[in-house]
C-alpha angles and dihedrals in degrees: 000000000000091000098043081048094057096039077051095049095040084049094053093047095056088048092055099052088045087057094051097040089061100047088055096046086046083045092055103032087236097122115030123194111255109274121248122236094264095053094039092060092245123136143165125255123248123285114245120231129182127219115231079219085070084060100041114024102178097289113045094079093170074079108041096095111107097208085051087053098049086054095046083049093054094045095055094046100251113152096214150005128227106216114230104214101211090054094060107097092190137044108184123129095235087056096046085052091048086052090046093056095040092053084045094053095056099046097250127137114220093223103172153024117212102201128171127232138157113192078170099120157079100237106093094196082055093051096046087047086061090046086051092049087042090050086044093045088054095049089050090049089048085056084050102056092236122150094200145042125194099225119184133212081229121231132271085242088208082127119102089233149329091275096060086044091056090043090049088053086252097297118139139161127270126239121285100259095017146115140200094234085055085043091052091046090057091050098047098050089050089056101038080056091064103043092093099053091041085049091053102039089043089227104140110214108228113206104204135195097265121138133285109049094340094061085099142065084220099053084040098060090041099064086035087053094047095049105040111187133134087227087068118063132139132277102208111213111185095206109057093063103096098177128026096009099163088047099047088043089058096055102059099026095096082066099048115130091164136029120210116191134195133222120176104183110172087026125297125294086235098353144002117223116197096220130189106212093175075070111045088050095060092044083053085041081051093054089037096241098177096174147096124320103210118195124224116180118209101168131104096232118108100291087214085063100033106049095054090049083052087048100057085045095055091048091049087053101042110028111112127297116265 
């Protein structure tokens, strides 16, 4: 008992020293606590996330299966996987749950949603059709459990094809009759029309870069400005800017809820970009994106050989800061 009462005494001694020593260190500022991550500087790099879009791409239908592409995603080491909605070939809320646990299962978040709209034209039934699918689209991104949907201006369509509109930069003429400040306003109203039912449902709309009046930072922002809602941001997809990109990149970087990146190994399906992704993530570190990479191939390689190699390029760019 002696013994155990003076290991107890000699314990509490040092304690007590220990105790003292620190209040006066913490007294002083001679000894500060270790500072935390946050306070250090250091971050973590983004989290890379793959578009089903990379595996499919409207033609190789043996990969057009979500639930195939969450797997693939797994197995190559991706964190995440953007949904494609036009490659979904079912809707029903048994089969988005069975997506949500499979993702889960494999340890992959579902971190976007990629969706389609014009709200380019004169026909108002056509434009509140688009409201109604954008409204649908958000609900279906709610069951699935994803924070973010790409949403489009939509294009004049005064082009032959997708293919002159891609040769011509995506440039294309406006409507007979028509302006592009008639052509923002009804963009802008489409959009306004979905922000309550983004706000309740906490799924962000992401306005990216895509053609028609969007195919600029500047007609981005100015959409984003006019509207003014947390519920609208930007998707930045660095693909879709032809002329200026890092620039471009730069100027709507700071609203990015969501980063689309391109990758065109074995030459580009309509273009190939030469991109320098060692600059485009310091412009996002600039602008402190802390969020998702998604991946978007565009190449004509195999996409089961090209978008690991992709993979293993996009972690190199935008892994953390040494």
């Amino acid at each position: 008992m002696r013994t155990d009462r003076r290991q107890f005494v000699v314990a509490a001694s040092v304690l007590g020293l220990t105790c003292v020593s620190n209040a006066i260190a913490d007294e002083s500022g001679a000894a500060a606590a270790k500072p935390t991550s946050a306070e250090s500087g250091t971050r973590r790099g983004n989290r890379i996330g793959v578009s089903t879009y990379s595996f499919w791409q409207f033609r190789n239908d043996s990969l057009r299966s979500i639930e195939k592409c969450i797997d693939l995603a797994a197995d190559m080491g991706f964190d995440g996987v953007e949904i494609l909605h036009r490659q979904m070939e079912d809707e029903s809320n048994g089969y988005l749950q069975k997506l949500k646990q499979a993702a889960f299962r494999r340890g992959i978040d579902l971190c976007g949603f990629s969706t389609h709209q014009t709200f380019v034209t004169p026909d108002k039934e056509v434009r509140q059709k688009n409201v109604e699918h954008t409204l649908h689209c958000i609900d279906l991104a709610y069951r699935l459990g994803i924070p973010t949907i790409r949403v489009n201006t939509g294009r004049w369509g005064t082009s032959k094809d997708f293919d002159e509109l891609m040769a011509n930069k995506g440039i294309e003429p406006r409507l007979p009759g028509v302006t592009d400040d008639t052509g923002y306003g009804w963009v802008v109203d489409g959009l306004s029309q979905c922000l309550a039912r983004a706000e309740e449902c906490g799924v962000v709309m992401g306005l990216e870069n895509h053609w028609g009046l969007g195919r600029t930072a500047a007609g981005v922002n100015r959409v984003v400005d006019t509207i003014k809602s947390p519920w609208l941001q930007v998707t930045l997809d660095t693909g879709n800017f032809l002329d200026e990109m890092y620039e471009q990149m730069d100027a709507i970087a700071s609203r990015a809820v969501l980063v689309q990146a391109k990758t065109y190994d074995g030459g580009g399906t309509w273009y190939t970009l030469d991109l320098d992704y060692a600059r485009i993530a310091s412009i996002l570190r600039k602008h402190n994106y802390r969020g998702y990479v998604s991946l978007e191939f565009e190449g004509k390689e195999d996409a089961l050989t090209a978008v690991p190699k992709s993979l293993s390029r996009l972690r190199q760019a935008f892994s953390a800061p040494s």
